[in-house]
C-alpha atoms as a printed R data frame, in Angstrom:
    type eleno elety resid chain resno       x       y       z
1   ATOM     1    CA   UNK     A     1 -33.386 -42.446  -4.975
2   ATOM     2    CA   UNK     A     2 -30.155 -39.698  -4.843
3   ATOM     3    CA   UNK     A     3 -32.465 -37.061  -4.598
4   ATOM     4    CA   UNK     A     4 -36.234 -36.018  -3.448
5   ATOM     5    CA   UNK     A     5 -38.551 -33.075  -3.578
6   ATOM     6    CA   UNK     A     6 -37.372 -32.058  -0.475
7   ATOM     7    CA   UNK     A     7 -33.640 -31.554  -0.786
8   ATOM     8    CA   UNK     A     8 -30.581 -33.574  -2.245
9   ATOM     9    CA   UNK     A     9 -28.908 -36.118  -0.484
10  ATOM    10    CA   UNK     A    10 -25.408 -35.997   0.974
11  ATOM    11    CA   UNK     A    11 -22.476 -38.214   0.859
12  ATOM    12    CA   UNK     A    12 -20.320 -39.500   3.669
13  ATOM    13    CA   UNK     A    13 -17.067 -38.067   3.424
14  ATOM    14    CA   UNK     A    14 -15.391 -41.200   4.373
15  ATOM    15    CA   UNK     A    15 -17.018 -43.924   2.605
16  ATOM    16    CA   UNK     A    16 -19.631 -42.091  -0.011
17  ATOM    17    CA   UNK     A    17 -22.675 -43.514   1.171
18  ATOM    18    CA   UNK     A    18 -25.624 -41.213   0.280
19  ATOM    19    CA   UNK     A    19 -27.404 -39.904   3.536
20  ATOM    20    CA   UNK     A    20 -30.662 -37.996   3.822
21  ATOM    21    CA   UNK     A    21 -30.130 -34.448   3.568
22  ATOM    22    CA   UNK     A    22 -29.209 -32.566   7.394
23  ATOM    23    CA   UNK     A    23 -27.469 -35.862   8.625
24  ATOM    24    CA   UNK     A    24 -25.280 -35.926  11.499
25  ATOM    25    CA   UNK     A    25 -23.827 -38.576  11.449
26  ATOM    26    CA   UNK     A    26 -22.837 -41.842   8.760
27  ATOM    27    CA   UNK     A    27 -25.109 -44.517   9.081
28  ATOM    28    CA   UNK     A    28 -22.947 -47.015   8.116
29  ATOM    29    CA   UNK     A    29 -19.183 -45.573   9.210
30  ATOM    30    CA   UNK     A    30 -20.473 -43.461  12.293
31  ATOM    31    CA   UNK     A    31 -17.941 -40.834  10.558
32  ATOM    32    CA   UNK     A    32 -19.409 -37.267  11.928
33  ATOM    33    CA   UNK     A    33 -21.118 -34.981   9.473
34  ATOM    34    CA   UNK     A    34 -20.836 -31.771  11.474
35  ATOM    35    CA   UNK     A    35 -18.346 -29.595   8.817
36  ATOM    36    CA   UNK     A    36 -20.347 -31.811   5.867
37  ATOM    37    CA   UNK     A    37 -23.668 -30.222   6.936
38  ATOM    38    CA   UNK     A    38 -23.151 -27.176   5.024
39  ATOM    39    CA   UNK     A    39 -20.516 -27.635   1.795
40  ATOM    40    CA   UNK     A    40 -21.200 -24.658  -0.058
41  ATOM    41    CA   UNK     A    41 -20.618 -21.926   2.811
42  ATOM    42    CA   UNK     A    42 -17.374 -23.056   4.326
43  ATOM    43    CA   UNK     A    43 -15.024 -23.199   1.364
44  ATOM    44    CA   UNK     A    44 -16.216 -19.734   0.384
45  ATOM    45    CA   UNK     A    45 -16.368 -18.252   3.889
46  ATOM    46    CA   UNK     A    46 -12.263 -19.578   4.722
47  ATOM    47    CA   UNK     A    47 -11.448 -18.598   1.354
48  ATOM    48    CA   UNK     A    48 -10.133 -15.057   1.625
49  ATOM    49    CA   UNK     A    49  -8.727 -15.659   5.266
50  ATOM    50    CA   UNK     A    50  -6.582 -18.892   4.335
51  ATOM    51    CA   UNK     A    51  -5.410 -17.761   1.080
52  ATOM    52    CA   UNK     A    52  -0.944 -18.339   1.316
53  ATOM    53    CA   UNK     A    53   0.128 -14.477   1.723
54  ATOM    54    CA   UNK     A    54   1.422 -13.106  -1.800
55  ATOM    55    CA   UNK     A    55   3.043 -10.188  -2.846
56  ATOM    56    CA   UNK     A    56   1.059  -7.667  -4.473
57  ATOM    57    CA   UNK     A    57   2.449  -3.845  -4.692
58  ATOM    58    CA   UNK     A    58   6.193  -2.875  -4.487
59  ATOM    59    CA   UNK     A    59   7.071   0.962  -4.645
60  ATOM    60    CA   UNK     A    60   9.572   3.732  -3.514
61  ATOM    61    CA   UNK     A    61   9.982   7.415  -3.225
62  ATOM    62    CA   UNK     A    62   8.998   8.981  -6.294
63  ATOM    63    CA   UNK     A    63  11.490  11.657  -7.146
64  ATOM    64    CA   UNK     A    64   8.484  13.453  -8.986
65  ATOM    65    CA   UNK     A    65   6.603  14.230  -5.329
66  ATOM    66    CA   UNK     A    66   9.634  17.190  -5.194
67  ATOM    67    CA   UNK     A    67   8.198  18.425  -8.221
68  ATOM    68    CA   UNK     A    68   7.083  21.817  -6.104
69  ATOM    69    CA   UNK     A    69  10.674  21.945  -5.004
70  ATOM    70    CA   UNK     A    70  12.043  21.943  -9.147
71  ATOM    71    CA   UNK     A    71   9.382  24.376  -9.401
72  ATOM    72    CA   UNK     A    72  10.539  26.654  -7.117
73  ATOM    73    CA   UNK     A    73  13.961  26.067  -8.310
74  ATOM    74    CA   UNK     A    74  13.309  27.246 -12.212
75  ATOM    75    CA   UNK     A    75  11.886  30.604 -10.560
76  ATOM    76    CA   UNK     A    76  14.880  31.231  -8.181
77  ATOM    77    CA   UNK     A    77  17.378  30.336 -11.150
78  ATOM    78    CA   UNK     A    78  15.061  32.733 -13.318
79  ATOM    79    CA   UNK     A    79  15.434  35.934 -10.830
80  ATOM    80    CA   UNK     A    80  19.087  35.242 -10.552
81  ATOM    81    CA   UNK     A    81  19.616  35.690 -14.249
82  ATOM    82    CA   UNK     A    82  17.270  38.712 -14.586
83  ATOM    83    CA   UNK     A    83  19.627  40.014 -11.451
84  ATOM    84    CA   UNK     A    84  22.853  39.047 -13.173
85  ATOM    85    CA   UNK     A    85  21.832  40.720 -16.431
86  ATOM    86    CA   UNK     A    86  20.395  43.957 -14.997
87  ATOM    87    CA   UNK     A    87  23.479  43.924 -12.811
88  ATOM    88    CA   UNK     A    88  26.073  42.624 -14.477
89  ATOM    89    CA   UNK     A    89  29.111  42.680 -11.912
90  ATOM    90    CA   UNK     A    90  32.196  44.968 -12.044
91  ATOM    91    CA   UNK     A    91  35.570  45.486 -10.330
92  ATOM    92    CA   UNK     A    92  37.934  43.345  -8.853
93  ATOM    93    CA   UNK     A    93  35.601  41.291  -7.417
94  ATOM    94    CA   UNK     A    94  33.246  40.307 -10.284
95  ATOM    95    CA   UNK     A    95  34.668  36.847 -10.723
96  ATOM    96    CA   UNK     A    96  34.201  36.131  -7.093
97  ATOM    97    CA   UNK     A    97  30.408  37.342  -7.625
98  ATOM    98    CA   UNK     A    98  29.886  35.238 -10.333
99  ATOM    99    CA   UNK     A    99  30.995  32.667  -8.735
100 ATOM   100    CA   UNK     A   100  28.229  33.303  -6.134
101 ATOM   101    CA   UNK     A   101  25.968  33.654  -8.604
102 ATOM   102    CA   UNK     A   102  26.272  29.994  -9.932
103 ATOM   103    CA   UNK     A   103  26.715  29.012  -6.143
104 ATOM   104    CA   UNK     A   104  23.117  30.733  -5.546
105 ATOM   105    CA   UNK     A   105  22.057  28.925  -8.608
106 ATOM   106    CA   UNK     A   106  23.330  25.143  -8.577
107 ATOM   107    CA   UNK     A   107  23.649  24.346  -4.932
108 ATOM   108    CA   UNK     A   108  19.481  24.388  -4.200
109 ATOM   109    CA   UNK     A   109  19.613  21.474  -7.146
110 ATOM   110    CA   UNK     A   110  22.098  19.948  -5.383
111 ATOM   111    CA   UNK     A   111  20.290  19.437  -2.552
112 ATOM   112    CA   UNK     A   112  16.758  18.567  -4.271
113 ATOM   113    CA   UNK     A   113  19.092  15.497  -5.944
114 ATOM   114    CA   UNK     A   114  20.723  14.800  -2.777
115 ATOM   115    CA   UNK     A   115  17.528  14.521  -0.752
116 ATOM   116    CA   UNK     A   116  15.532  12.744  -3.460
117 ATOM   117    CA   UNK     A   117  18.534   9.910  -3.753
118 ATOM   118    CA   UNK     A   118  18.524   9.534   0.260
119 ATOM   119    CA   UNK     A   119  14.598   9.105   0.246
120 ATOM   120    CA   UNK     A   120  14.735   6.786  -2.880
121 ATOM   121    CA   UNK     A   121  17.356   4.743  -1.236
122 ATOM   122    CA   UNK     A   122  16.405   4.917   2.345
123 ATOM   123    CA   UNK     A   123  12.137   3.715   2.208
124 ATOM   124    CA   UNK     A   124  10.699   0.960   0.408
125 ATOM   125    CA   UNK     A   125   6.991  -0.116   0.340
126 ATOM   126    CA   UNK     A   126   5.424  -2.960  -0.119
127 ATOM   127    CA   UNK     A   127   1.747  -4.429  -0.072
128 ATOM   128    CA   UNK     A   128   0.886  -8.366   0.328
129 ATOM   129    CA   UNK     A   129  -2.494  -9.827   0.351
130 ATOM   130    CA   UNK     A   130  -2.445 -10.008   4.302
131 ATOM   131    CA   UNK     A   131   0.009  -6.663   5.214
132 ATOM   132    CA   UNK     A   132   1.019  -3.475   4.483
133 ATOM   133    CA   UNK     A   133   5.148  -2.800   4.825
134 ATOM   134    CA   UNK     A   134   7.264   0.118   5.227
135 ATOM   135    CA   UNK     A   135  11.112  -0.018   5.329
136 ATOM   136    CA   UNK     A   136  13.647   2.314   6.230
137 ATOM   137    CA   UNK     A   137  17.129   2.799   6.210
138 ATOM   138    CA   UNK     A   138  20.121   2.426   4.340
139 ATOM   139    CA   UNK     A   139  22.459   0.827   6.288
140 ATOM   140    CA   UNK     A   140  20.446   0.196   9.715
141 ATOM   141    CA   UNK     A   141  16.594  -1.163   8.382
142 ATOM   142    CA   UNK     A   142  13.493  -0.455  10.373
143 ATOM   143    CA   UNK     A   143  10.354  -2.117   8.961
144 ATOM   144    CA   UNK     A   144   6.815  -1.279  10.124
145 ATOM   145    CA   UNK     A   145   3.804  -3.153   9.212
146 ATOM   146    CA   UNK     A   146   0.401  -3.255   9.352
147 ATOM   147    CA   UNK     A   147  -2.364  -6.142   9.231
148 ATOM   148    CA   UNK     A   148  -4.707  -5.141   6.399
149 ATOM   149    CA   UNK     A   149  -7.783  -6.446   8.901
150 ATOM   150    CA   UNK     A   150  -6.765  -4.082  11.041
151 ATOM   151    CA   UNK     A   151  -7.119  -1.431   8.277
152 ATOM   152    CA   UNK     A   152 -10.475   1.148   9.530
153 ATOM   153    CA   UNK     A   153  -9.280   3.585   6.043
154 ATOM   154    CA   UNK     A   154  -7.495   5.020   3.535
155 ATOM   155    CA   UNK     A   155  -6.418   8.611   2.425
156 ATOM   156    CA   UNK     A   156  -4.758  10.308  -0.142
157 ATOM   157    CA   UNK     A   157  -3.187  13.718   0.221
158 ATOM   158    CA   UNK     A   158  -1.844  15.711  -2.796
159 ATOM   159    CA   UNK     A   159  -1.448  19.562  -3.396
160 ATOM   160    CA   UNK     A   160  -1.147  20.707  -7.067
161 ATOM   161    CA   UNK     A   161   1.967  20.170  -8.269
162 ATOM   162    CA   UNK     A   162   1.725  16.264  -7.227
163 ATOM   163    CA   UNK     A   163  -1.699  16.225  -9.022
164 ATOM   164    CA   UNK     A   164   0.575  17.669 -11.894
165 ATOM   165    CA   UNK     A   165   2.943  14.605 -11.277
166 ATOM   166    CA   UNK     A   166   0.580  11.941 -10.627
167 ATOM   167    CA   UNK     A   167   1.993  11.547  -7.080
168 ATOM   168    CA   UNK     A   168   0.942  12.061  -3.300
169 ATOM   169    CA   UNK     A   169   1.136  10.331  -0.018
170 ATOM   170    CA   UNK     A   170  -1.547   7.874   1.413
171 ATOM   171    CA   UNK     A   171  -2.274   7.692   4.893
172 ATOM   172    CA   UNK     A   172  -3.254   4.098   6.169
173 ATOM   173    CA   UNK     A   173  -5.381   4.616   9.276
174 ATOM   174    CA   UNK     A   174  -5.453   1.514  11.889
175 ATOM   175    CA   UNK     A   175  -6.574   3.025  14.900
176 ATOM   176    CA   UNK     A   176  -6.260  -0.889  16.616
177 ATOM   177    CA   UNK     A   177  -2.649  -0.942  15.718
178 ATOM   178    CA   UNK     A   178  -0.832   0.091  18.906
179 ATOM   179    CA   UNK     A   179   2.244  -0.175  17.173
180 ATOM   180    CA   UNK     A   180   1.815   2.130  14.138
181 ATOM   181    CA   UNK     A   181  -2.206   3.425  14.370
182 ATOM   182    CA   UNK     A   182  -1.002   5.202  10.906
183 ATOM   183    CA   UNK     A   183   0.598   4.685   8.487
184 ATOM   184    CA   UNK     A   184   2.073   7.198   5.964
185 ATOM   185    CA   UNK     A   185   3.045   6.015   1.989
186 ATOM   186    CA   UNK     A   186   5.341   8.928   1.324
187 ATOM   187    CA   UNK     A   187   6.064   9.962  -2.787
188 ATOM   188    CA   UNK     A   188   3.801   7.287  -4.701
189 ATOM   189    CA   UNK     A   189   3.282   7.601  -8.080
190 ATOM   190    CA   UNK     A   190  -0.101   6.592  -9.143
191 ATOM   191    CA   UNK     A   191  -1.694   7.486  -5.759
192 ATOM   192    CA   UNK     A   192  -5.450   6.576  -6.409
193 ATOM   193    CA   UNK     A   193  -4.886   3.375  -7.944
194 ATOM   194    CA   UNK     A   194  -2.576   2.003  -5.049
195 ATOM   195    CA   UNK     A   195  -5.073   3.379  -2.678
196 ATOM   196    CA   UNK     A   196  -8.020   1.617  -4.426
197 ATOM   197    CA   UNK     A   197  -5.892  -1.751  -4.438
198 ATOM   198    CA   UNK     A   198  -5.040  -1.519  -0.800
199 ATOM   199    CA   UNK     A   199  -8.661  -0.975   0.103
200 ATOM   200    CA   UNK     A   200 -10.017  -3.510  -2.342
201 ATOM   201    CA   UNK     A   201  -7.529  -6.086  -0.348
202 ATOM   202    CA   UNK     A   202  -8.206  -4.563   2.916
203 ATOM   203    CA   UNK     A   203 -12.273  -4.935   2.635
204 ATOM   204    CA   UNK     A   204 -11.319  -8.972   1.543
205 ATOM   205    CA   UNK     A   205  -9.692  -9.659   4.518
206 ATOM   206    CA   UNK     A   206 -12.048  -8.427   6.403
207 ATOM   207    CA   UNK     A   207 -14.803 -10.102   4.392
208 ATOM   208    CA   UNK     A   208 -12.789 -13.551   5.099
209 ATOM   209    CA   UNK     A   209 -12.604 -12.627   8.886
210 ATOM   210    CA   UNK     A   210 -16.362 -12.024   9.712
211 ATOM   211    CA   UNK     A   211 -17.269 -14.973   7.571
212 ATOM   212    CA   UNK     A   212 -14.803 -16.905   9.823
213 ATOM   213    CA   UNK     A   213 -15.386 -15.598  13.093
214 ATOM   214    CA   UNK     A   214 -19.306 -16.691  12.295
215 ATOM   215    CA   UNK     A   215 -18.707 -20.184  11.253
């Protein structure tokens, strides 16, 4: 019969004779039965720590995590103007203060673009179902990575404007990484939901490497 009270009946791998159930080896083929023994654990347990690496997350520098710094910039601007107007300049040399004036005003934007371009240019993230990346440079490139089983936690960090702007930074914290023990995620936008996907990804490698490591 293919089955009893006690337990189903296996097959033989190589020529699919039925065996009683906790067979060793093929009775008729002498193929071994050692990896057959237990078919419902071992696909599921190699699952997560075979699985072909794909590409999950890509990101860059936000330009909204210098929110603070626009901030700051619309009150500077604001005081100038209330200066300018209580003071309006006379003399000789009231084109050359106005001149200063708009000086004072545009070149702090000029440097909030400036440094947000560099930073957008310059790092680029990116999150695969095995490793974390960070890249930097513009011309020169220096990538750091990090092995999501290596992975002991992750952090978000935002003050109030980024809360504001929906950005932040997340710390990745590998303390077995020798090489980069943590990892910062500088200007993200959407913060808590990247941080929940790398963590999600992070706790099925693991998963995947215990189950392995016990077969």
């Amino acid at each position: 019969m293919p089955g009893t009270a006690f337990g189903v009946n296996m097959s033989c791998p190589k020529c699919a004779t039925e065996l009683p159930d906790g067979s060793s080896f093929c009775n008729k083929c002498g193929a071994s039965l050692g990896e057959a023994a237990s078919p419902l654990s071992a696909p599921a347990a190699t699952t997560a720590a075979n699985e072909p690496e794909q590409e999950l997350w890509k990101g860059r520098f936000s330009g909204r995590a210098h929110g603070h710094r626009w901030v700051l910039w619309v009150v500077w601007v604001s005081a100038l103007v209330i200066a300018f107007l209580k003071f309006p300049p006379s003399g000789q040399y009231a084109g050359w203060i106005r001149y200063a004036f708009l000086g004072a005003a545009f070149l702090p934007m000029a440097a909030i673009v400036w440094a947000t371009v560099i930073l957008k240019l310059s790092i680029r993230y990116r999150l695969t179902t095995h490793r974390l990346f960070r890249e930097m440079g513009i011309l020169s490139r220096h990538i750091n990575e990090v092995e999501l089983v290596r992975v002991d936690d992750v952090a978000v960090r935002q003050n109030l404007i980024q809360r504001i702007f929906n950005v932040g930074v997340i710390t990745v914290i590998s303390p077995t990484d020798q090489t980069e023990p943590t990892l910062e995620l500088v200007g993200i936008e959407n913060p808590i939901e990247v941080k929940e996907q790398i963590r999600a990804h992070v706790r099925r490698r693991r998963q995947g490497s215990l189950h392995v490591e016990n077969l």
